[in-house]
N, C-alpha and C positions, 0 to 999 in steps of 0.2 A: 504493500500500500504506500508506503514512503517513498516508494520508488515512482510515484506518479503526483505524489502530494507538494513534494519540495520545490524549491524553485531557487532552491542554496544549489552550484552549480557542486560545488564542494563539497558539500554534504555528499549530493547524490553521487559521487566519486568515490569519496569513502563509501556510502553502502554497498558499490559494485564492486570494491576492490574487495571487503570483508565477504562477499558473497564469492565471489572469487578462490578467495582462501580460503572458506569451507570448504568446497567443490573438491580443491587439490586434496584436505587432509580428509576425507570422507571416505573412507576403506572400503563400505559398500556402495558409496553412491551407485557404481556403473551396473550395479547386481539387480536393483529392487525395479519391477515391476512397477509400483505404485510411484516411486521417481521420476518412472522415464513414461508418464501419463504424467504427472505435476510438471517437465521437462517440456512438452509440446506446450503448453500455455506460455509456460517460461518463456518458452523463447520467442511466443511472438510479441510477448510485451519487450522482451529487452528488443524487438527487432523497431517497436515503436521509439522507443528512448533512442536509436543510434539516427531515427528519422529526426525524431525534436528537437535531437542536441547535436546535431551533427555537423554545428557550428564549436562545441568543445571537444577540443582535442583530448583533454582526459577523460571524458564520459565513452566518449567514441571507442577508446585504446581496452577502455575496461569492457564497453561493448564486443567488442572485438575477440578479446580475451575466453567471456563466456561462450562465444560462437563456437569457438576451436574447443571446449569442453562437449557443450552440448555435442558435437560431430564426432566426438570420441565414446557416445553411446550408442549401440545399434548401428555400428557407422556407417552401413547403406543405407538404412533405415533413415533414421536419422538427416543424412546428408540430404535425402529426396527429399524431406518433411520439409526443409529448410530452404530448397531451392523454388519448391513448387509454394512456397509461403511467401516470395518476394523475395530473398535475400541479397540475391546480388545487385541490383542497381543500388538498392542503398548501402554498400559496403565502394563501389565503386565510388559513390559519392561523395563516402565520408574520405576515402584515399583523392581525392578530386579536391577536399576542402582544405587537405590542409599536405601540400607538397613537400614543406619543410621537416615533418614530422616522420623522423624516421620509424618509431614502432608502430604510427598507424598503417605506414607502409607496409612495413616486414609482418606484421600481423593478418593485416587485410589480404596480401599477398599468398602466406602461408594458408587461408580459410579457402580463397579462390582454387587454389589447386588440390588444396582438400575435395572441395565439390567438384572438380571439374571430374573424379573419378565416378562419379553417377550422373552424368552427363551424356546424351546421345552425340552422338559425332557433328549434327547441325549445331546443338543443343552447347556444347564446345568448340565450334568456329566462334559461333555470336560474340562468344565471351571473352576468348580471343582478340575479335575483332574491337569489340567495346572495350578492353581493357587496355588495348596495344599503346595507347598515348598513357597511360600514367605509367606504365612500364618506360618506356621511353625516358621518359621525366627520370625516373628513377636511375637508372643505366646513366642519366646525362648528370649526375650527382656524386661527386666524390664522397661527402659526407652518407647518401646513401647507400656506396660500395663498401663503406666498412664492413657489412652485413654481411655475411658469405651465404647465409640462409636468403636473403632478399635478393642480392644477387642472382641466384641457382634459378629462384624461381620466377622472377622476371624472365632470365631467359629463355623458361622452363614456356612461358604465356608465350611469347614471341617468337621460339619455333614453331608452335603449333597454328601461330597465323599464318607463318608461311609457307604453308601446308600445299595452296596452291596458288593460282596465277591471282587473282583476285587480291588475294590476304596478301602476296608480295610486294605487287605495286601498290598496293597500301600504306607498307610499311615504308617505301623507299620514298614514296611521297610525305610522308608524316619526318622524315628526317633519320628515321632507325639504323642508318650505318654511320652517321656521328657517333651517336650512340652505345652502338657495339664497339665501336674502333675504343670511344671513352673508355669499356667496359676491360676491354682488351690491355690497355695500357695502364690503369689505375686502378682496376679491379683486381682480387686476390689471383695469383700465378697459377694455380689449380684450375681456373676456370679458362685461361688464354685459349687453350683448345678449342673450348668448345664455342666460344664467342666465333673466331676462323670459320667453326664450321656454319654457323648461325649466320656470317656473314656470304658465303661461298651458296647458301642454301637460300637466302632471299635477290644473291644477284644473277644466280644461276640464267634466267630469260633474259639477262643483258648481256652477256659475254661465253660464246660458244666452249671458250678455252677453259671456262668452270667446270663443265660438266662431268669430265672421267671423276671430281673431285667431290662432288654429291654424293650426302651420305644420307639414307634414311633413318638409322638410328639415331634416336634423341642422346646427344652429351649431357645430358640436365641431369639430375637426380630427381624423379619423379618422385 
């Protein structure tokens, strides 16, 4: 109830943080049946709070937070509850609100690839496609590349755009090999690889002499 009553931005930051922290030290949370029925509710009111506040970046984070919980019960289950409930354009939104903010990134990031495994193949173009600019953002941020998790999975969205001709010329217009070249040079040494290939895999229809070098395996850590 406090959680719709307050209008202290702070307050209701501490209550999501402390709800939060149950969640983690709750030995059976992921076991009870009666949970993961109180869970479905749950999550569409906190799916309200990330719409209301989605101008705080601490309400959002802790938002965000419970998502990747809630997705670790039932986890297909669950993941479908959540996508077919709205979740991702206001998850995209709240990473749209606030560019500076690196956990709502790397958070927001890590839920989007979470779902995108109950995703049908159109069902994860879309997301893709709709995601590929704050990905971009991201990759064009050194402060964001500290992240080796935000990292992975940025890159992890932005192969799977360029899956074909459409999502390619997409990305090469939106600017996406600044980007990767950024990612390549300032981003952690583990992932140079696979940025190369991400890059070789979106220029592929522009230059015949890429092609023996096309690889269909994803370098990401899915």
């Amino acid at each position: 109830e406090a959680l719709f009553t307050t209008s202290n931005l702070d307050h209701l930051t501490s209550i999501l943080q402390a709800i939060n922290h149950d969640l983690e030290n709750s030995a059976d949370f992921c076991g009870a049946v009666l949970k993961l029925l109180i869970l479905h509710d749950f999550f569409r009111k906190t799916l309200i709070l990330t719409e209301r506040h989605k101008e705080s970046s601490q309400v959002v984070e802790q938002c965000m937070s419970l998502f990747m919980k809630f997705g670790n019960v039932d986890k297909a289950g669950m993941a479908r509850t959540m996508v077919e409930g709205g979740i991702i354009e206001p998850v995209l939104q709240a990473m749209r609100c606030h560019p500076e903010c690196l956990e709502v990134k790397k958070k927001g990031c890590a839920l989007l690839v979470h779902l995108r495994n109950v995703l049908s193949d159109s069902e994860r173009s879309d997301l893709a496609l709709h995601s590929a600019s704050i990905m971009i953002q991201a990759l064009n941020s050194e402060e964001m590349l500290v992240s080796e998790e935000l990292t992975n999975n940025a890159g992890l969205i932005l192969w799977e755009c360029a899956s074909d001709v459409e999502g390619r010329s997409g990305l090469i217009k939106a600017g996406t090999a600044v980007a990767v070249t950024n990612a390549m040079v300032n981003g952690a040494s583990k992932y140079k690889e696979a940025f190369m290939a991400l890059y070789i895999r979106m220029m592929q229809d522009h230059s015949k002499s890429l092609q023996p070098h096309i690889s269909e395996d994803c370098p990401f850590d899915a």
